[in-house]
N, C-alpha and C positions, 0 to 999 in steps of 0.2 A: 886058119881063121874062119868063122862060121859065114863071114859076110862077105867074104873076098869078091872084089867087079861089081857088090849091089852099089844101086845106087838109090839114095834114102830122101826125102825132104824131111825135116820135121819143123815143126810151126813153135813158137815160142821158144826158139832154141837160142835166144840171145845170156840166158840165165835161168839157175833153178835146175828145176827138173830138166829144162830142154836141153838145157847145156850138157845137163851127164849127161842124157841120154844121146846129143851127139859123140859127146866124148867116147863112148861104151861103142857105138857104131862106131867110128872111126881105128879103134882102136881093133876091130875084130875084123878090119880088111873094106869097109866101104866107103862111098864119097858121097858127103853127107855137104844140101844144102837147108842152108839156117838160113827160116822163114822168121824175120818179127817184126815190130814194128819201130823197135828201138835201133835205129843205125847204129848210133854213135857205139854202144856195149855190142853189136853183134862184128862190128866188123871186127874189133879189140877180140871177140870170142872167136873167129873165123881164122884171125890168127893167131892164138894161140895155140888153138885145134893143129893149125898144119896145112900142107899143099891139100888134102883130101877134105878142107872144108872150104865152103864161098858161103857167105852171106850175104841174102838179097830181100831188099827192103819189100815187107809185106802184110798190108792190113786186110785177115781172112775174114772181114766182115764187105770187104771190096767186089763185090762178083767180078768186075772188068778185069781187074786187078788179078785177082785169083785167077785166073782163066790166060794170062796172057803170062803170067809168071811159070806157071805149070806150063803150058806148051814152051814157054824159051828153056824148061830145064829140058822138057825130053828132047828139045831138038837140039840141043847140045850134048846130051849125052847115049842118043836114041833110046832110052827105058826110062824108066822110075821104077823102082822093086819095090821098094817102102816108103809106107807113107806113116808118120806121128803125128797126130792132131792131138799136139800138148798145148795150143796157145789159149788162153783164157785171161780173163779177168773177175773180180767181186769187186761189192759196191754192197757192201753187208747196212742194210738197216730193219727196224722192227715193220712187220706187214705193213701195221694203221701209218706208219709214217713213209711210207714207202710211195714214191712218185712214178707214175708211166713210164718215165725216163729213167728211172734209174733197175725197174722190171725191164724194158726193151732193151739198155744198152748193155746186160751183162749176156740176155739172150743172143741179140743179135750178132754177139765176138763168139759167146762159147758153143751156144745150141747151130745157129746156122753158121757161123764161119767152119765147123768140122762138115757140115751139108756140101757147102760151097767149095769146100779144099777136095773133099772126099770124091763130090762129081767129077772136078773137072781131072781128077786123077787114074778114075776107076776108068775111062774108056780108054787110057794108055793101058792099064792094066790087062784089058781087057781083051785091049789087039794082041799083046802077047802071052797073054795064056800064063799070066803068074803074076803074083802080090802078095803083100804083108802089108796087112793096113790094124795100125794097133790105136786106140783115142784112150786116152788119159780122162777119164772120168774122176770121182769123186765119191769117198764112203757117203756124201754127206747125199751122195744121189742117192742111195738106199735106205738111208734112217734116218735123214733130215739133219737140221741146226737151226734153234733160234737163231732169228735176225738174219737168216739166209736160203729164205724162200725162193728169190730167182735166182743164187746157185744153183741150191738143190734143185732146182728144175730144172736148169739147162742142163745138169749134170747125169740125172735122172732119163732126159732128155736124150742124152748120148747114149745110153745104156740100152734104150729100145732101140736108138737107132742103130747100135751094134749089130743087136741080135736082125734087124727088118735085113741090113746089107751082106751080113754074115748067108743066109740065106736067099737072095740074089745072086750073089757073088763064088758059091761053093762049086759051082759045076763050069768054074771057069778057071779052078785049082788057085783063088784068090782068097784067103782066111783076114775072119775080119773078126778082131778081141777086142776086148776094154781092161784096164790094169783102172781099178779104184782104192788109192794113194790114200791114208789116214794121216797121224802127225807124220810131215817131213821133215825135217831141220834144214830151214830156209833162213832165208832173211827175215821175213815171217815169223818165224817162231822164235828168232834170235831177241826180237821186239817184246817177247813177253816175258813178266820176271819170272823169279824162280819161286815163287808161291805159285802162280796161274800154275807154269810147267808142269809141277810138281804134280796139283792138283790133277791133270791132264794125262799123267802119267800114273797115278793109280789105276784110270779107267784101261787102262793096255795090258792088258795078261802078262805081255813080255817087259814090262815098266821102263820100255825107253820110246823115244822116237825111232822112226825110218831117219833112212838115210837117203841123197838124192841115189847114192848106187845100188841101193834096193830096187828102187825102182828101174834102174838103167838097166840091170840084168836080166830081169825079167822082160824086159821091153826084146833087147837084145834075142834071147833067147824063142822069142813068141815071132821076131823075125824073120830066123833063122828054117832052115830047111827039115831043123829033127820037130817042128811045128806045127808038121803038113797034116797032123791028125785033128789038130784044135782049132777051134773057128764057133763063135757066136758063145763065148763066155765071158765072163766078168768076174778078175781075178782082184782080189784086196790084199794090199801091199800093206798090213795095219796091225802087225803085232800080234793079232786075232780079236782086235777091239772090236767087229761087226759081226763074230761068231757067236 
């Protein structure tokens, strides 16, 4: 197993993406704790997972919170190996109608909550001299989307700040990537009909959606030890729709 004894946090891992992508960690040998905010689905997701998942309630827009969550994992488990900064939200409206509040609160979860998760992680990393820190961005960080300007920022937002930590962090033998996800098949996309889809799926070279295990594997993989060459990219999980 690629991931035998790590031990993983990822954020938003109640469902979605997070969820395979603990699934995928767990599955290749590590002990994966699920960050979200949702109890009630994580704890349901914590045990389906297995003995090698716990889920602990966590909103990474919290500093206190972040900070004290992160020290009770490593000092239970003395490491953190991996970290996944998948937890995000939108709050999709047109610019002219767009309020403060609805600009700050998607920032303050996706842009600084990965700030916030990623500091108080990187000084464990740091004392011991190894990490995998991978953030779940967004194609929509690199070419934009009507009606989601503070996505695409906070998303866009993570994508420098890959590359700023990726070079911090290299000479501490700690790799730091971004994976930017295009159509997934979520709950999300399960919501739209089959004209929108359709439509959606011309634009994809490869005419389908991803899958949440598209993404899990790659995640997995960028984790893993055969990884130790890659650090401060930004891989698109999207069919070759942003090529």
């Amino acid at each position: 197993m690629l991931l035998n004894g790590n031990v993983a946090l990822v954020t938003g891992g109640a469902s979605g993406i997070g969820e395979g992508i603990a699934h995928r960690l767990i599955k290749e040998g590590a002990k994966v704790e699920i960050g979200d905010v949702d109890e009630k689905t994580g704890e349901v997701t914590a045990r389906t997972l297995g003995e090698n998942a716990r889920f602990v309630k966590l909103d990474i827009s919290a500093e206190d919170q972040v900070n004290d969550i992160v020290a009770q994992i490593f000092n239970e488990h003395a490491r953190i190996d991996i970290l996944i900064n998948n937890a995000g939200i939108t709050n999709d409206k047109l610019l002219l109608r767009m309020a403060k509040e609805d600009w700050q609160r998607v920032i303050d979860i996706n842009l600084t909550g990965t700030f916030l998760v990623t500091r108080a992680v990187m000084k464990h990393m740091i004392k011991q001299r190894y990490g995998r820190i991978i953030n779940i961005a967004s194609v929509v960080g690199l070419i934009g989307n009507p009606g989601q300007t503070n996505y695409s920022a906070s998303k866009a937002g993570i994508i420098g700040f890959t590359k700023a930590c990726a070079k911090e962090l290299a000479g501490r033998n700690i790799t730091v990537n971004a994976i930017a996800p295009g159509f997934i098949e979520t709950r999300m996309t399960d919501n739209l009909t089959d004209e929108v889809k359709e439509q959606y799926k011309q634009a994809i070279p490869v005419k389908r959606f991803g899958t949440v295990d598209d993404v899990a594997a790659l995640t997995v993989f960028l984790s893993s030890a055969d990884a130790s060459y890659i650090t401060g990219q930004v891989i698109c999980v999207d069919g070759g729709m942003v090529m």
